[in-house]
C-alpha positions as CSV (number, residue, x, y, z in Angstrom):
1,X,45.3,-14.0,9.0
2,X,42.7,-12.9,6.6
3,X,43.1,-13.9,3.1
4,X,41.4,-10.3,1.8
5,X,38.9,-11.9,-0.6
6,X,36.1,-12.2,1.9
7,X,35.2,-8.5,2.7
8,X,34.4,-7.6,-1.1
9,X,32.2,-10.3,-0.6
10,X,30.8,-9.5,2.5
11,X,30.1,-6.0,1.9
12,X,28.3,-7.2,-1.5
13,X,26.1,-9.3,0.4
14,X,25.1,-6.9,2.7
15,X,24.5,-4.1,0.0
16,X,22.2,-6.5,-2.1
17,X,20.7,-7.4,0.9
18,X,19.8,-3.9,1.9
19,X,18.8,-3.0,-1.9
20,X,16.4,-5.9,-2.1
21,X,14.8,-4.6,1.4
22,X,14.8,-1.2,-0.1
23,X,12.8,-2.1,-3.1
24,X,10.7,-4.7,-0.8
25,X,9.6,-1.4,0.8
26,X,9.1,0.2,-1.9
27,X,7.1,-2.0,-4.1
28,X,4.9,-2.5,-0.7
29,X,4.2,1.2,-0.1
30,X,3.1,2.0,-3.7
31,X,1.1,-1.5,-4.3
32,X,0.2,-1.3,-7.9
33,X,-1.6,-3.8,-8.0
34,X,-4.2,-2.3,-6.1
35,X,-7.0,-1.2,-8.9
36,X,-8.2,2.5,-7.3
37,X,-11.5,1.9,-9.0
38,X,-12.3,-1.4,-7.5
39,X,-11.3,-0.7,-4.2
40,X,-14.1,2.5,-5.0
41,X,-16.5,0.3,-5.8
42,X,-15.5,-2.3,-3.1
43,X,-16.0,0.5,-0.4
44,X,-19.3,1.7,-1.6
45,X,-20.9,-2.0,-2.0
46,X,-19.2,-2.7,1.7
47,X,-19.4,0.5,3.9
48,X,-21.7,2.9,2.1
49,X,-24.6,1.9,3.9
50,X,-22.7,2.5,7.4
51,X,-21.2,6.4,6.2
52,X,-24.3,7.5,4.5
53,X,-22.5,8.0,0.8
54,X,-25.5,5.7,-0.9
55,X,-28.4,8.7,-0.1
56,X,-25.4,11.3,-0.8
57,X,-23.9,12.6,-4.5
58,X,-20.6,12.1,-2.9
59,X,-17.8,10.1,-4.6
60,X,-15.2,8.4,-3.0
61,X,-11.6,9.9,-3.5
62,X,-8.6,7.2,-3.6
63,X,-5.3,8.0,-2.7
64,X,-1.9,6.3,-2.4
65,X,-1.1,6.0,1.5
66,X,1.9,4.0,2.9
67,X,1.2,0.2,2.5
68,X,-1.7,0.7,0.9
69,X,-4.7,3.3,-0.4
70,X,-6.8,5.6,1.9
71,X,-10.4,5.7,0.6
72,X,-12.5,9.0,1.6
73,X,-15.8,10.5,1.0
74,X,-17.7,13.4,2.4
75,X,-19.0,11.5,5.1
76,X,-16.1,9.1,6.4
77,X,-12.9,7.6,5.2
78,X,-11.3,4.3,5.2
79,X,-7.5,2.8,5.1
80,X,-7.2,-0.4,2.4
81,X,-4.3,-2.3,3.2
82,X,-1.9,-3.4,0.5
83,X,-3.4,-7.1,0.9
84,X,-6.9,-5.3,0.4
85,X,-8.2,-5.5,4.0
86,X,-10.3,-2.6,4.8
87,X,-9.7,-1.0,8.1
């Protein structure tokens, strides 16, 4: 027999399960605390001699991509991961 006081339960565990995923998600595609103008800065000390920005007057452009930033320039581009790896 089922006593009727365990699917209340059940189904609030699973919805609080599936709103912490949600917002797991979420927090992990906007990463905030990734700074846009040190990942710049990052870029240009790390790749700038392989895209040619340094003999260039181009700036890089940061923008919020899924899980992370995409960094480009006029001459390349490059994904930053939300653990700041640079792809």
């Amino acid at each position: 027999m089922n006593s009727g006081g365990s699917e209340p339960s059940k189904f609030l565990k699973i919805f609080t399960l599936i709103l912490f995923i949600l917002a797991l998600m979420f927090v992990l595609t906007w990463a905030p605390w990734l700074d846009n103008e040190k990942i710049s800065l990052d870029i240009y000390t790390k790749k700038a001699y392989l895209d040619g920005t340094s003999e260039t007057d181009c700036k890089y452009n940061v923008m919020i991509a899924p899980l992370g930033r995409w960094v480009a320039s006029c001459e390349g581009g490059y994904y930053v991961t939300f653990f700041s790896t640079i792809l």
